[in-house]
C-alpha positions as CSV (number, residue, x, y, z in Angstrom):
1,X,-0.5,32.1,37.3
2,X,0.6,28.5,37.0
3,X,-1.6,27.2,39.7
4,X,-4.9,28.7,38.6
5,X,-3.9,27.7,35.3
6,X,-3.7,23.8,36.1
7,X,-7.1,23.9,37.8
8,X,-8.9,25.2,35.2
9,X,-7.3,22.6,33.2
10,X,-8.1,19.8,35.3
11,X,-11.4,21.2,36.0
12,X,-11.7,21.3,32.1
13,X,-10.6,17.8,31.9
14,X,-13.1,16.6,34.2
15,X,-15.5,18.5,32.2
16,X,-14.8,16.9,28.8
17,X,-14.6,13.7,30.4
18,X,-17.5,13.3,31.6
19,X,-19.0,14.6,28.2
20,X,-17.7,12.1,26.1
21,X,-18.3,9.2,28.7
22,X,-22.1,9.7,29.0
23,X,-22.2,10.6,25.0
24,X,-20.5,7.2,24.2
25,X,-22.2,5.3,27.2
26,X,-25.5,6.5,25.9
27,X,-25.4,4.0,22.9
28,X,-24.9,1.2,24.8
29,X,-27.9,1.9,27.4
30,X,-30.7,3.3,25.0
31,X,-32.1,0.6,25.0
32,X,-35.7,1.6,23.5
33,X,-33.6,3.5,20.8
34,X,-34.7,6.6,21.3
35,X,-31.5,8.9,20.5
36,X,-31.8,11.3,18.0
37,X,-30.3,11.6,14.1
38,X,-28.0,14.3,15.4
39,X,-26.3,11.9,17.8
40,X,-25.2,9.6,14.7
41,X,-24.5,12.2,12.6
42,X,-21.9,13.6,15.1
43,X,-21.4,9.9,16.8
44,X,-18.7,10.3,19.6
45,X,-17.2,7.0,18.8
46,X,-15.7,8.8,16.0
47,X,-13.2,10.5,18.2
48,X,-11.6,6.9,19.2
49,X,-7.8,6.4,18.1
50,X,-8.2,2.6,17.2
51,X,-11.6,2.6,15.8
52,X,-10.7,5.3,13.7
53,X,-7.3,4.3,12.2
54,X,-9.4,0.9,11.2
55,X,-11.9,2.7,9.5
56,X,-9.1,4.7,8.1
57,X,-7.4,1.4,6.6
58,X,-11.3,-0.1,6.2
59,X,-12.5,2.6,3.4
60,X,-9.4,4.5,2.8
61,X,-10.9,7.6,3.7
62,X,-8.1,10.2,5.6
63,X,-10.7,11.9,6.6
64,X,-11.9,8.5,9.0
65,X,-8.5,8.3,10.5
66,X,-8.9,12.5,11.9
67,X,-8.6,11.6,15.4
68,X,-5.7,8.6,14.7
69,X,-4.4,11.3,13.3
70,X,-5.4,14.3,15.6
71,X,-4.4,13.0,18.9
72,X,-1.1,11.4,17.4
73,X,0.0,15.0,16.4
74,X,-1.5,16.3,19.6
75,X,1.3,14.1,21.6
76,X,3.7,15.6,20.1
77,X,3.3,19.1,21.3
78,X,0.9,18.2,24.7
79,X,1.2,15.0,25.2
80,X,-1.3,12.3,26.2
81,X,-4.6,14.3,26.6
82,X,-6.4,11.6,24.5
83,X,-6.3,9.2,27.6
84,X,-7.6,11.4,30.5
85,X,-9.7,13.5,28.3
86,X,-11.1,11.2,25.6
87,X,-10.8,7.5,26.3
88,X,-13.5,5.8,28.0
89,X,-12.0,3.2,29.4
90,X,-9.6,5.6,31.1
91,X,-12.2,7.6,32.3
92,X,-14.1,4.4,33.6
93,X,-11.0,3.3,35.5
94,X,-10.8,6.7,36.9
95,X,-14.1,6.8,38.2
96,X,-13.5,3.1,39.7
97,X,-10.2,4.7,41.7
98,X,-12.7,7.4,43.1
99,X,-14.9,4.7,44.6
100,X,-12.0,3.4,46.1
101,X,-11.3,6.2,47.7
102,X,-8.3,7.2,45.4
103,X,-5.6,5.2,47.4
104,X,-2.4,6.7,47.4
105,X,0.3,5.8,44.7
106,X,4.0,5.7,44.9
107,X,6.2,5.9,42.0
108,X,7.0,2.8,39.8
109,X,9.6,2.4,37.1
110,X,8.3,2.0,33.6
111,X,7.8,-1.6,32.2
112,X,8.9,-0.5,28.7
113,X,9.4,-4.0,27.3
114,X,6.1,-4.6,28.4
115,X,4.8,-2.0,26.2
116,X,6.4,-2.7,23.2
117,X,5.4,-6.2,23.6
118,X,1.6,-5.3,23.7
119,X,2.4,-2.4,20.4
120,X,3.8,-4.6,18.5
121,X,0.9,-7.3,19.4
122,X,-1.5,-4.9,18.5
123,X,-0.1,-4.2,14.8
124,X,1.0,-7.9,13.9
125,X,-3.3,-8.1,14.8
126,X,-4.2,-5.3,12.5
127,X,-1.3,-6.3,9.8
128,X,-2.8,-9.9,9.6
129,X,-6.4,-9.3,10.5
130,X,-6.4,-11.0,14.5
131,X,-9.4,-8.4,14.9
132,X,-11.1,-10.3,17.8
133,X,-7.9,-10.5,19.6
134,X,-7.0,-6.7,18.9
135,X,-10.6,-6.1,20.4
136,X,-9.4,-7.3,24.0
137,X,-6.2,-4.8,23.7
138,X,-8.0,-2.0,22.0
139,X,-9.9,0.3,25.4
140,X,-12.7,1.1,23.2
141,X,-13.5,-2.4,22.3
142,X,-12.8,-3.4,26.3
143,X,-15.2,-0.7,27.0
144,X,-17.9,-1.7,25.1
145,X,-17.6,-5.3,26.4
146,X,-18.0,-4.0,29.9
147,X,-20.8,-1.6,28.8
148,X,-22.4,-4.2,27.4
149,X,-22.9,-6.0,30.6
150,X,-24.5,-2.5,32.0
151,X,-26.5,-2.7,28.7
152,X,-27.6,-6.3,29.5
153,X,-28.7,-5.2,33.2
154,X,-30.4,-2.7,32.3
155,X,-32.9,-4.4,29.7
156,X,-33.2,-7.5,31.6
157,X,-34.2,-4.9,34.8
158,X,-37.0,-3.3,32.3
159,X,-38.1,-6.7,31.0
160,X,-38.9,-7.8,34.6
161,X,-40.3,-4.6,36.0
162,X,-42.6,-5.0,32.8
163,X,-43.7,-8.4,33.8
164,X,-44.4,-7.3,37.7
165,X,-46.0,-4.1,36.8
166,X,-48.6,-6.6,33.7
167,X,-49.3,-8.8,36.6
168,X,-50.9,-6.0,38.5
169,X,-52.7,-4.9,35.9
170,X,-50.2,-2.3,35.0
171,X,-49.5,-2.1,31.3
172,X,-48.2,1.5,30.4
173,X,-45.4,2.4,33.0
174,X,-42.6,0.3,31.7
175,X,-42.5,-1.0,28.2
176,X,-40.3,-4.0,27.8
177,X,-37.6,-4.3,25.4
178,X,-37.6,-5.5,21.8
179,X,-36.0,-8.7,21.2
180,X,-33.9,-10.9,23.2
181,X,-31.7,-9.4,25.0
182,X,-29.7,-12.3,26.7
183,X,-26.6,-14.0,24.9
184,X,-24.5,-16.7,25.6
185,X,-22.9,-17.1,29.4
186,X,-19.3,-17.5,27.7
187,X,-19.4,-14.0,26.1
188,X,-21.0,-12.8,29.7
189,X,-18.7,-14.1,31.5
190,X,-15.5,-12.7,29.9
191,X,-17.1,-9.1,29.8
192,X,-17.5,-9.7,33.6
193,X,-13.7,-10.8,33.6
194,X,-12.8,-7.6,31.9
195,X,-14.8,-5.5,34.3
196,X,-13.2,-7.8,37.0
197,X,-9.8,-6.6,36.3
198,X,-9.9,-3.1,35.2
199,X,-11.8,-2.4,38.7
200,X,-9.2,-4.4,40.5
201,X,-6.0,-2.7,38.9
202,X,-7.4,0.9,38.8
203,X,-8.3,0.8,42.4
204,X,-5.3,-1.2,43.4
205,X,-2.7,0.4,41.0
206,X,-4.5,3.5,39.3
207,X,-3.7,3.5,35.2
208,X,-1.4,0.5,35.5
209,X,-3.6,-1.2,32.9
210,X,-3.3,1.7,30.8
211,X,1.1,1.7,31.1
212,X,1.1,-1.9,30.8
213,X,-0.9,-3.8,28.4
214,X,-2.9,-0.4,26.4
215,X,-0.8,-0.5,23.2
216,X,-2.8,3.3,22.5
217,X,-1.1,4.1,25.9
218,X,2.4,2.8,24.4
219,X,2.0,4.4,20.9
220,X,1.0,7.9,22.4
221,X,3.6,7.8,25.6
222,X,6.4,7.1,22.7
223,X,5.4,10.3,20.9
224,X,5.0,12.2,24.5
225,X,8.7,11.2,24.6
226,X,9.0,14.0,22.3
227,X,6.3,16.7,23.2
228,X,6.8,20.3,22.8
229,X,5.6,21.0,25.8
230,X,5.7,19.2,29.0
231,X,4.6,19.1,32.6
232,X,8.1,18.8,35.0
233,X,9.3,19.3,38.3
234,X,11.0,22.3,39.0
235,X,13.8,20.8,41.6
236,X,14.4,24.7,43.3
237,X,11.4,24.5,44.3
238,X,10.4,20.9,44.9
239,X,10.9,20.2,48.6
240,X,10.4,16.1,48.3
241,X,7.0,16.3,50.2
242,X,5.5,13.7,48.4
243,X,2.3,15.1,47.4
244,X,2.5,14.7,44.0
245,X,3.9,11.5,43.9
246,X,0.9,10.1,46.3
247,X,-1.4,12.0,43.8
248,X,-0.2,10.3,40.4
249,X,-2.3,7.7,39.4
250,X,-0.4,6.7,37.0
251,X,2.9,6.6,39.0
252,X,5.0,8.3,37.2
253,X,6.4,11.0,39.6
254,X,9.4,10.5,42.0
255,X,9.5,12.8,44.8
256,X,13.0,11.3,46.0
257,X,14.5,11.5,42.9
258,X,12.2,14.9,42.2
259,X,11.8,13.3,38.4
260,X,8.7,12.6,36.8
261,X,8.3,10.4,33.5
262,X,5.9,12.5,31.1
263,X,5.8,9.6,28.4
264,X,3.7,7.7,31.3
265,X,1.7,11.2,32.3
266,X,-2.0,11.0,31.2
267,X,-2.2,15.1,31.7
268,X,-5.2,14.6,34.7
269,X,-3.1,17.5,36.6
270,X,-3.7,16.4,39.7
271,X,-0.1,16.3,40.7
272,X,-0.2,20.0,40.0
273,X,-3.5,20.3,42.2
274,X,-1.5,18.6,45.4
275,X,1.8,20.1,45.0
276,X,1.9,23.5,47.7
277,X,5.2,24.2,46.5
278,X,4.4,25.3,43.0
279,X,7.0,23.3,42.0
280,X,5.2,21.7,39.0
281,X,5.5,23.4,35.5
282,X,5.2,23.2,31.8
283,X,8.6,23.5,30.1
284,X,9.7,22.8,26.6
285,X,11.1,19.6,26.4
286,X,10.8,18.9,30.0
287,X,13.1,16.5,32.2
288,X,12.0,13.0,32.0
289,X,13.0,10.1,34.3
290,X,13.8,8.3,31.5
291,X,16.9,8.6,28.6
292,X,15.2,8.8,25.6
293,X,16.4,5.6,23.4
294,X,15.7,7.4,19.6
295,X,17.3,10.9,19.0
296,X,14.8,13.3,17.7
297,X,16.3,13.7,14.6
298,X,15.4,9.7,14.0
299,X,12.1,9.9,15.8
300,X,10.0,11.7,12.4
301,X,11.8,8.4,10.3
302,X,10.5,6.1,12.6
303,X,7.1,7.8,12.8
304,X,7.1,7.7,8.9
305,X,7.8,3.9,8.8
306,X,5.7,3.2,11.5
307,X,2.9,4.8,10.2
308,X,3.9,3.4,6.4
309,X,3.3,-0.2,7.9
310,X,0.1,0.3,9.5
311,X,-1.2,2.1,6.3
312,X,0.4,-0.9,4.1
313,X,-2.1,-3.6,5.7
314,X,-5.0,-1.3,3.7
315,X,-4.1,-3.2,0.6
316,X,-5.1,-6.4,2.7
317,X,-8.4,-4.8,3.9
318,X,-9.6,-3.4,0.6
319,X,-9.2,-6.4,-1.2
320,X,-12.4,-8.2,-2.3
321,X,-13.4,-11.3,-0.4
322,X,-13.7,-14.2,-2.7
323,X,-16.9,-16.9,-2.6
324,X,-14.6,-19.3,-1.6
325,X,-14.7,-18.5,1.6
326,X,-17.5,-20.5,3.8
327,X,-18.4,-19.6,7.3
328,X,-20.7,-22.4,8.6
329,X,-22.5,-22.5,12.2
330,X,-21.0,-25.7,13.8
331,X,-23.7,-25.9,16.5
332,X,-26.2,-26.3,13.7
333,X,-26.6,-29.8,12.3
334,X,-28.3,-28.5,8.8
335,X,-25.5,-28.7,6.0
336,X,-27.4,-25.6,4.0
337,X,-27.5,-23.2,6.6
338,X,-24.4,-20.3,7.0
339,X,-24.4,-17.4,9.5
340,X,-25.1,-14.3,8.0
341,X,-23.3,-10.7,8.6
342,X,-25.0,-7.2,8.5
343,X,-26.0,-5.6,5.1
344,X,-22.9,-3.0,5.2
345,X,-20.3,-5.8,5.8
346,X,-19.9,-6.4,2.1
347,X,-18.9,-9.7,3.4
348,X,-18.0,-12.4,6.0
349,X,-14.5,-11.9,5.4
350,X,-14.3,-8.2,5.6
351,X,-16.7,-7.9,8.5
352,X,-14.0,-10.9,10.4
353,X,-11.4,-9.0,9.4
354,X,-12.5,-5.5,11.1
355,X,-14.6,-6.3,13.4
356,X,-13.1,-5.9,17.1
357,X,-16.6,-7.1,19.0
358,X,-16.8,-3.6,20.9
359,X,-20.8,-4.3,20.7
360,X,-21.6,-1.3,19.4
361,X,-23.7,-2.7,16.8
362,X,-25.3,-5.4,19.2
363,X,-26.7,-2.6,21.4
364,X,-27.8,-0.4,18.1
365,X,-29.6,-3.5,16.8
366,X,-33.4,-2.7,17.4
367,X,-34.0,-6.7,16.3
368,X,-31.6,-7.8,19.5
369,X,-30.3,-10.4,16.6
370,X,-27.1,-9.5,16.8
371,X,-25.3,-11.1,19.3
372,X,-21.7,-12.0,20.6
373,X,-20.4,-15.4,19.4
374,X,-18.8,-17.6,21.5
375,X,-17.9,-20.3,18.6
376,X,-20.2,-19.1,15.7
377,X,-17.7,-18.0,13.7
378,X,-14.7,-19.9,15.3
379,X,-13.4,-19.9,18.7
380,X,-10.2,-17.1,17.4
381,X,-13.3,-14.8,16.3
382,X,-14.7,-15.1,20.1
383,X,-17.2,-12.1,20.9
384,X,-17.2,-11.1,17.2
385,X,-21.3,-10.6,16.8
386,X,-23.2,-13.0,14.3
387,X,-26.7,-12.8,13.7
388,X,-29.1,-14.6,15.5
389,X,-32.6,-15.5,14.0
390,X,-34.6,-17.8,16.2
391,X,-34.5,-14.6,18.2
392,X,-35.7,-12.0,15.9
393,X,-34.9,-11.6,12.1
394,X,-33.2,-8.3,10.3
395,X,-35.9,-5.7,10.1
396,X,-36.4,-4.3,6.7
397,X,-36.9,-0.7,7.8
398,X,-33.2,-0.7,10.3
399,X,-30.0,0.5,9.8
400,X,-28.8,1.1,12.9
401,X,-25.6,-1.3,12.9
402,X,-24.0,0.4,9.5
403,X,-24.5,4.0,11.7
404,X,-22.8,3.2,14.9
405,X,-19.9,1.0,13.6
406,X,-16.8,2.4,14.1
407,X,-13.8,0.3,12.5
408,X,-15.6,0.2,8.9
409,X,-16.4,-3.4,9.5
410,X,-20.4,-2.3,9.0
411,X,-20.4,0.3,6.2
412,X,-23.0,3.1,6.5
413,X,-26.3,1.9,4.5
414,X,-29.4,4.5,3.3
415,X,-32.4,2.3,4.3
416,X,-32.9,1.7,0.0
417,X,-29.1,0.6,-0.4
418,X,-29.8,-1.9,2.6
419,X,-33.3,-3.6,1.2
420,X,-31.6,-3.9,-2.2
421,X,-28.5,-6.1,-0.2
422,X,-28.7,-9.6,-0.2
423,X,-27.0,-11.2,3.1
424,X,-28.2,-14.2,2.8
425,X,-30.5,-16.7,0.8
426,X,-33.7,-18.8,2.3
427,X,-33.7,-22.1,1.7
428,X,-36.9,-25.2,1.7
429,X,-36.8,-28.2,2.7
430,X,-39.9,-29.1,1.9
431,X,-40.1,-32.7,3.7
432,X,-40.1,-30.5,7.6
433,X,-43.1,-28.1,6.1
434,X,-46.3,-28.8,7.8
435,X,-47.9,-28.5,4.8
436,X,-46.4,-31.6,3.6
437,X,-46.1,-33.5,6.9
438,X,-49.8,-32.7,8.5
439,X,-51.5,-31.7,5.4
440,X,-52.4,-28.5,7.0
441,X,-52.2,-24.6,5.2
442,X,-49.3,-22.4,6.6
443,X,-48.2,-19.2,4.8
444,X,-46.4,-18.0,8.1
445,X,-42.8,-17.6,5.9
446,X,-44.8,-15.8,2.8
447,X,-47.0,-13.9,4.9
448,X,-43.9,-12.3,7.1
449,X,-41.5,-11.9,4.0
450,X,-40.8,-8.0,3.4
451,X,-39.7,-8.8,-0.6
452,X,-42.2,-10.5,-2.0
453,X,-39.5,-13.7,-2.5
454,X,-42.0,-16.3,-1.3
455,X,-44.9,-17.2,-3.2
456,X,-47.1,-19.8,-2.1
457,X,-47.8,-22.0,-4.9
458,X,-50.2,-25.2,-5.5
459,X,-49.0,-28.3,-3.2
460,X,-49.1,-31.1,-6.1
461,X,-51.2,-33.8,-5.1
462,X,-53.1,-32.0,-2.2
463,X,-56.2,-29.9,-3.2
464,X,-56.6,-26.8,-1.7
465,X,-53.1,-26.7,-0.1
466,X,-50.3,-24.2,-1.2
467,X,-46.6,-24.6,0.0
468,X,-43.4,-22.3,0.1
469,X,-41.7,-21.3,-3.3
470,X,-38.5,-19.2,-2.7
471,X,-37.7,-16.9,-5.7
472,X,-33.9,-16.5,-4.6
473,X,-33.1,-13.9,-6.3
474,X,-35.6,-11.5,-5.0
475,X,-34.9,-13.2,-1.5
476,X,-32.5,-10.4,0.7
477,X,-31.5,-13.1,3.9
478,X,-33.5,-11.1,6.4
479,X,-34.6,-14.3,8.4
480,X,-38.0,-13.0,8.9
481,X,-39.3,-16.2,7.7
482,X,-36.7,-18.5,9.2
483,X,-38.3,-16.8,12.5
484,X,-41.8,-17.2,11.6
485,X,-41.3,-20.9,10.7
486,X,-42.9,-23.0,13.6
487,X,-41.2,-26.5,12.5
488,X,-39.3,-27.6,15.8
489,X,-36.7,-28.3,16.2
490,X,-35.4,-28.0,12.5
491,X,-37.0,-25.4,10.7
492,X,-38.4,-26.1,7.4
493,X,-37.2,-22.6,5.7
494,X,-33.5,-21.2,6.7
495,X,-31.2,-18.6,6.0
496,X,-28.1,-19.4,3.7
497,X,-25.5,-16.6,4.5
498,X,-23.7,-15.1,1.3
499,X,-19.8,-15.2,1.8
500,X,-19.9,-12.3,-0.4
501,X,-22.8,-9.7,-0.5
502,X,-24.7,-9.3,-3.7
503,X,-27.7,-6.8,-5.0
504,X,-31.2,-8.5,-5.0
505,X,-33.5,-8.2,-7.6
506,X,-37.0,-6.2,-7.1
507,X,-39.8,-8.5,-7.2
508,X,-42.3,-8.2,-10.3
509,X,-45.1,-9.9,-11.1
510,X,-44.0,-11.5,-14.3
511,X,-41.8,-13.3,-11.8
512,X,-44.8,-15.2,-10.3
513,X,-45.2,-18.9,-11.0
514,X,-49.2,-19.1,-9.9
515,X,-51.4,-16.7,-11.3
516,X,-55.1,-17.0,-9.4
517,X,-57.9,-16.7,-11.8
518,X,-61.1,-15.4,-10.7
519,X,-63.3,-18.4,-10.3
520,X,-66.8,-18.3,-12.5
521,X,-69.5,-16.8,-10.7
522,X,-67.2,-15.4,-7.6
523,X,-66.3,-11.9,-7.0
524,X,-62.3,-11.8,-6.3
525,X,-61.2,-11.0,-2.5
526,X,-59.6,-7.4,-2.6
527,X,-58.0,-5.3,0.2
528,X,-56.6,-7.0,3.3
529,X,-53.7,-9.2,2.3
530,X,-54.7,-11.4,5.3
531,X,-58.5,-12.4,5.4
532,X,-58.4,-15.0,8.7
């Protein structure tokens, strides 16, 4: 019974592996945004342990934290299913190891001080808000950095088939993607050293990474320590082939010693697949290879205070974010301009603080504005996205980064919640406006601005002209008209980010400072806004 029993399970694990891969690797490649409402409603990204004890400690919502909480309790009586069946990067690595040709492994002995180095990492990040550096330890963050490379390939690959295919005369095969897609080589180049390594240490030395450095790997192998159930070697019947040992890809079996080390075991049941002896089996409270350092009548203490401190930094991440706090864009030279954050951040602090730069919201963005900072926002916030507008500006009519954000550093937005937000305030200088230094008319700013906040006004002193008035209130940060602007190399309208997000007023018509009267004689133009 045992034997069929372990290859249904492994053939179930394969099975709900390769589910929730594709379903969380379809965000980051849909790149015309074509996935459905349902996909968002049930978004698979919710079943990730970091992301969703962040969101947990982001909104103090339990019912964000269910699968922190799920698979943490699921350790204790199984073990570490979460990281064969439901972490992508684990699945990634194991699908590396099979292009490899799944080299044989032989048993290694835990680095356990290792492990609690990169745990305790991990918490002093979320404790003190090192969110960018708790992105490169967290494997759903270092997924999304490496799927965002795949993301990158496969737009720029569209964008150029597009352009071969328009030369011939082709216009309809391939549409080419919205936006700008490319971002700075810095952030490319450290995805490609993540994918670098992961490939070279799951085809070298299996799940290393995840026993190592994975602090989700540490926090669940220390609760395996303590699993109802667990998957042992049965030494009457072990024979020391070797098999299972060869099979372990995460190195955790002995065949000499005929032990195996179940807080290590990812439950892929592929030792149980090679063994011809039968000799592997579930027990309660299995052997381990390993003494186990807390007695189990300490372990639920340490749980509680463990948990308790985690739970302590919400405090921290509820608070409000103060005005005080200014985030300016070194690399531009303008003293008035400040990068803006998403409507759903509340605010630059709050979206630094939760943010781990897994991309998700830089593939959902259907502007290709958001985009991985390299030193935007600091060089310790490095891959944290910031919002770029000479290539795009925030359409009016998206939300897509408050539905796919999934450590509460984006809040879910209806589309009316998110063109009442103001990110962000446009600024004139009127000295770079063409209007002022070529005498020439340009509305491009009023013309492209979804709020009604720019009203072109009389341009004293020129007849005929009319020039930019920003009514800052009504003005929601979009950067549509920072876009538009076609002053070079300085634009003569730019977006101010808000440290701190405020609600912006609805434009009305008692706001407007030049009211047109008909001319004698003349019948008033009516119907199209724009009559060139």
């Amino acid at each position: 019974m045992m034997p069929s029993f372990f290859k249904i399970m492994k053939r179930l694990r394969v099975a709900v592996a390769l589910v929730v891969f594709c379903s969380i690797t379809a965000q980051f490649l849909d790149i015309y945004h074509k996935l459905p409402k349902p996909y968002f409603m049930w978004n698979p990204t919710g079943t990730q342990f970091v992301p969703s004890l962040l969101e947990t400690l982001a909104t103090g919502s339990i019912a964000a934290g269910a699968a922190f909480i799920t698979f943490s309790i699921f350790s204790l009586i199984f073990g570490r299913a979460y990281c064969s069946f439901f972490c992508p990067l684990g699945i990634f690595m194991d699908g590396i190891r099979r292009v490899f040709g799944n080299r044989k492994m032989k048993f290694a002995k835990a680095h356990n001080a290792i492990r609690a180095v990169f745990l305790c990492l991990a918490v002093a990040c979320i404790l003190f808000g090192y969110m960018s550096l708790l992105g490169f330890l967290d494997p759903y963050s270092l997924f999304g950095k490496i799927a965002g490379i795949f993301r990158l390939g496969t737009a720029e690959s569209a964008n150029f088939l597009s352009d071969v295919l328009a030369s011939a005369g082709n216009y309809s095969a391939i549409t080419p993607v919205s936006g700008s897609p490319e971002i700075a080589l810095p952030a490319f180049g450290a995805s490609i050293a993540i994918l670098i390594a992961v490939s070279i240490f799951s085809a070298l030395r299996g799940r290393i990474w995840c026993n190592t450095i994975c602090p989700v790997g540490a926090f669940l192998g220390f609760f395996s320590r303590f699993s109802l159930f667990k998957i042992s070697l049965d030494k009457s019947k072990c024979v020391s082939c070797g098999m299972c040992e060869k099979s372990c890809k995460t190195q955790c079996i002995s065949s000499k010693n005929k032990e195996l080390d179940f807080s290590r075991c990812v439950l892929c049941f592929n030792c149980a697949s090679a063994c011809k002896k039968n000799a592997i089996t579930i027990s309660m409270f299995g052997s381990s290879s390993e003494k186990v350092a807390v007695s189990r009548r300490k372990f639920p203490k340490l749980s509680l205070a463990l948990f308790g401190i985690l739970m302590a930094s919400a405090q921290k991440e509820l608070k409000a974010s103060e005005e005080k706090n200014m985030y300016k864009n070194p690399k531009n030279a303008r003293s008035d301009s400040r990068l803006c954050v998403p409507a759903g951040a509340k605010s630059v602090e709050n979206f630094l603080d939760k943010c781990t730069g897994c991309q998700a919201c830089v593939a959902a963005c259907k502007a290709s504005i958001l985009k991985p900072s390299v030193s935007e926002w600091g060089l310790s916030h490095f891959m944290q996205p910031f919002m770029d507008y000479s290539a795009g500006f925030c359409l009016d009519t998206c939300h897509s980064c408050t539905k796919v954000c999934p450590t509460g550093a984006i809040q879910f937005m209806t589309l009316k919640q998110k063109t009442s937000t103001k990110i962000g305030t446009a600024m004139f200088k009127r000295s770079l406006c063409v209007v002022k230094t070529n005498g020439t008319d340009c509305s491009a700013c009023g013309e492209h601005c979804p709020v009604q906040a720019i009203e072109m006004v009389p341009f004293k002193g020129r007849s005929g002209l009319y020039i930019p008035y920003v009514h800052k209130d009504v003005c929601i940060g979009c950067g549509a008209c920072e876009n538009v602007c076609p002053v070079t190399p300085k634009k003569a309208i730019v977006v101010r980010g808000l440290a701190v997000h405020k609600e912006a007023k609805p434009f009305d018509e008692s706001m407007r400072r030049h009211k047109r009267k008909n001319s004698p004689g003349k019948r008033q133009r009516s119907g199209n806004p724009f009559p060139f």
